[in-house]
C-alpha positions as CSV (number, residue, x, y, z in Angstrom):
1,X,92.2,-12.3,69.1
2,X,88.7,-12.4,67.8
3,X,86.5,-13.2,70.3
4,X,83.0,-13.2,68.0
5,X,81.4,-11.3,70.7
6,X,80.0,-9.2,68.2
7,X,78.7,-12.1,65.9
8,X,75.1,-12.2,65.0
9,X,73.3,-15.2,66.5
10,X,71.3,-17.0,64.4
11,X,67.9,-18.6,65.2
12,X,68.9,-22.1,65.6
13,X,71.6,-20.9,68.4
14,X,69.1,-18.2,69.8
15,X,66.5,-21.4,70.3
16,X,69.4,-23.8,71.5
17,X,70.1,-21.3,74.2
18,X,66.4,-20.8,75.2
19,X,65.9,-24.5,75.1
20,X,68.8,-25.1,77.8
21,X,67.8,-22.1,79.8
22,X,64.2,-23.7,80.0
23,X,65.9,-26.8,81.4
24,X,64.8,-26.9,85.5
25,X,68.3,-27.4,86.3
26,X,69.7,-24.2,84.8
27,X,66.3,-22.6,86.3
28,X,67.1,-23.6,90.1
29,X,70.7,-22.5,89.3
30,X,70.1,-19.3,87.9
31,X,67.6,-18.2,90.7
32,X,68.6,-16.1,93.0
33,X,72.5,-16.3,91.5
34,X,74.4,-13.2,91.3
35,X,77.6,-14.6,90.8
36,X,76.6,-16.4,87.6
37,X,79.5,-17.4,85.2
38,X,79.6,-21.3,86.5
39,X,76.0,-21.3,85.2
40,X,76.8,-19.5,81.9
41,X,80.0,-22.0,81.4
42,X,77.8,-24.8,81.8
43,X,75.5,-23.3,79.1
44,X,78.1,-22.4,76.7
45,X,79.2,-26.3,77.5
46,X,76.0,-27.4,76.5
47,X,75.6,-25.3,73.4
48,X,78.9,-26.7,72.1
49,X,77.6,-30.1,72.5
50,X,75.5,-28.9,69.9
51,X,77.9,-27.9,67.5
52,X,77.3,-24.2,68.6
53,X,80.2,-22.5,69.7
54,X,79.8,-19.4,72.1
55,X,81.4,-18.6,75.0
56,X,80.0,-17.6,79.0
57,X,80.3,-14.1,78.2
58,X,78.0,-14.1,75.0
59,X,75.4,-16.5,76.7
60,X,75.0,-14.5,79.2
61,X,74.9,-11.2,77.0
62,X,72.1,-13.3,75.0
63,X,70.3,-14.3,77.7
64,X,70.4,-10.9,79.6
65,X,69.4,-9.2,76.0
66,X,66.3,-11.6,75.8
67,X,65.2,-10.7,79.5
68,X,65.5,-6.9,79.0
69,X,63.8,-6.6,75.7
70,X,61.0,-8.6,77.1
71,X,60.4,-7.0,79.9
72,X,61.0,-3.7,78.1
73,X,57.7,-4.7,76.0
74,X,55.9,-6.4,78.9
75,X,56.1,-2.9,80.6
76,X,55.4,-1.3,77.3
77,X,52.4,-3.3,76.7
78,X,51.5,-2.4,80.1
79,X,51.0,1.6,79.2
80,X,49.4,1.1,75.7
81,X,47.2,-2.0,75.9
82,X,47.6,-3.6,72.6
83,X,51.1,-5.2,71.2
84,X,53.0,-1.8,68.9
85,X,56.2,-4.3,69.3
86,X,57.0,-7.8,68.6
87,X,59.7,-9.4,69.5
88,X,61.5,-12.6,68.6
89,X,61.2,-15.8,70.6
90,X,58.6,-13.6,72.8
91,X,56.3,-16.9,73.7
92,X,59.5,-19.1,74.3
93,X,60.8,-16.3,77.0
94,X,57.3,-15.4,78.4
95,X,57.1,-19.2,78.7
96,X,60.6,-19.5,80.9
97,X,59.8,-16.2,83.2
98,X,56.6,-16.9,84.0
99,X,57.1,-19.8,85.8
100,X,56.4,-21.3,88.6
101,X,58.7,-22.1,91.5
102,X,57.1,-25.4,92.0
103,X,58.1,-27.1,89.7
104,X,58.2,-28.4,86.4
105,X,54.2,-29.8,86.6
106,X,53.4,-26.2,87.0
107,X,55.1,-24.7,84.4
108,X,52.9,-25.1,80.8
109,X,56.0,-25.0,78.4
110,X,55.4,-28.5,77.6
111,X,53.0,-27.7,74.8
112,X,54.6,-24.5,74.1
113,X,57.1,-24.1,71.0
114,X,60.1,-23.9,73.1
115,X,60.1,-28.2,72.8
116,X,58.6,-27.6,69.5
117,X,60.9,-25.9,67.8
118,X,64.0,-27.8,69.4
119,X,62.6,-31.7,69.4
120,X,64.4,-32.3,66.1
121,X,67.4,-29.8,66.6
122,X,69.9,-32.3,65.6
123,X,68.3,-32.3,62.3
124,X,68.3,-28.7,61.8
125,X,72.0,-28.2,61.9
126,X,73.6,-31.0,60.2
């Protein structure tokens, strides 16, 4: 019973699952949730419309791992002033967590490479 929880996730699934948790909708549910896994089902729902197959437990694992490690070097940036670190998909996550609750007209991810980098996802994993 190999659940793939230990499977490696590529880029293309690591930017399908930013791109769906940038979505408002997924924002306004995830806010405040602590009981979370209807949220999660829905994204794993959502990334297997995409031909990516993962389930609750490793989206939210992902998406948990993503929050940590950038806080971790938000904080870390913090004490030493000037980037030691980089970390993957840094921009796209800054781009989700620092947005504002009022809305999507507030929130400057528009331009940013999160839509970028997904607009043709369709193309990128046929």
């Amino acid at each position: 019973n190999d659940t793939g929880a230990g499977k490696h996730w590529s880029d293309n699934e690591v930017r399908a699952l930013i791109n769906i948790w940038s979505d408002e909708k997924i924002q306004q549910m995830l806010e405040g949730a602590t009981r979370n896994k209807e949220i999660f089902e829905e994204i794993a729902r959502r990334l297997m419309k995409r031909g990516i197959d993962r389930d609750w437990k490793q989206c939210r694992t992902k998406y948990k791992n993503l929050k940590y490690e950038y806080r971790a070097l938000q904080k870390e940036n913090e004490h030493l002033g000037n980037p030691r670190r980089k970390m993957r998909f840094y921009d796209e996550v800054d781009c989700i967590l620092r947005r504002q609750p009022l809305g999507p007209s507030s929130w400057g991810c528009e331009s940013s490479s999160i839509l970028s980098g997904t607009k043709n996802f369709s193309d990128e994993i046929k």
